[in-house]
N, C-alpha and C positions, 0 to 999 in steps of 0.2 A: 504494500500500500504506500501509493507517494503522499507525503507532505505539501500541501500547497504553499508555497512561498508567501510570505506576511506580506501585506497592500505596501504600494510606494507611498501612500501617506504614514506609515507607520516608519518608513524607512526616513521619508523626509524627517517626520519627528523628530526620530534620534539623531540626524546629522544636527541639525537645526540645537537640538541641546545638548552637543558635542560641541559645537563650533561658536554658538553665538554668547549665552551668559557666561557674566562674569564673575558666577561662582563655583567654585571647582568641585563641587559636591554635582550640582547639576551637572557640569561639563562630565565626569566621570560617570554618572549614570546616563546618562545618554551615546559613552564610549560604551559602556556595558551593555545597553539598546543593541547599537549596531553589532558587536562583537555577537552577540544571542543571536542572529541573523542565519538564516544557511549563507558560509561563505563564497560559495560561488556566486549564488543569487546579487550578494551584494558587489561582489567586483563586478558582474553584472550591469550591474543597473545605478550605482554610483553616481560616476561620473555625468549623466544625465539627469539625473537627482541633482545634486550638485548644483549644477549649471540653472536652474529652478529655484535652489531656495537660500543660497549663501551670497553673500557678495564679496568675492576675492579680490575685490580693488580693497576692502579694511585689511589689514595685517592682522587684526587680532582675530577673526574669523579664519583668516586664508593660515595663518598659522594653527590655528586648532586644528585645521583640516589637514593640514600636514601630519601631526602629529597623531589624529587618527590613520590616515594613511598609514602612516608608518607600524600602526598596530595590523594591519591587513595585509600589504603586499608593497616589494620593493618597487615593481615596476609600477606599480600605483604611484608611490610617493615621486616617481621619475615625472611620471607625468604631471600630476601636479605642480611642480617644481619647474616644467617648460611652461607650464602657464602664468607662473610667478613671475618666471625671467624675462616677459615680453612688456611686464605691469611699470610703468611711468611713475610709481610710488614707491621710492627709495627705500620704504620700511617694508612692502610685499617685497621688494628687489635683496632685500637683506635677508628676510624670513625663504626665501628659493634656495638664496648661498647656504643659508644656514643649516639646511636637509641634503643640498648634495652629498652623494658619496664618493 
């Protein structure tokens, strides 16, 4: 019997309190969110999630999402990390370098 994968608003969710508040309780339960996720599903469907409900011109956003990234997949935080490098805002441009490997 298959698992039907959790709705993208559920996915939005936990990015969204991963990434956005600025208290670390919240930001950790909502890394917890996504991590409870089938992980295929979510390298999946991420990145277009993403692109919907974060705004990666803020650095404090685009870096939480790094750093979830980095809890999921290297080639994940790669890419991310190309989208940071093309950003006009010196603190997204610093938070890209920051993740390179």
């Amino acid at each position: 019997m298959h698992q039907r994968p959790p709705a993208i608003d559920d996915l939005r969710s936990a990015i969204q309190s991963a990434c956005q508040p600025q208290n670390v309780h919240r930001i950790v339960a909502g890394r917890q969110a996504v991590m409870a996720m089938p992980r295929e599903w979510v390298l999946q469907s991420i990145e277009q999630t993403v692109a919907g409900c974060l705004d990666l011109s803020d650095d404090w956003q685009y870096r939480r999402l790094l750093e979830l990234a980095g809890q999921l997949d290297d080639d994940l935080v790669r890419r991310f990390v190309a989208i940071g490098s093309r950003s006009d805002d010196e603190n997204v441009l610093e938070a890209a370098r920051d993740f390179q490997k």
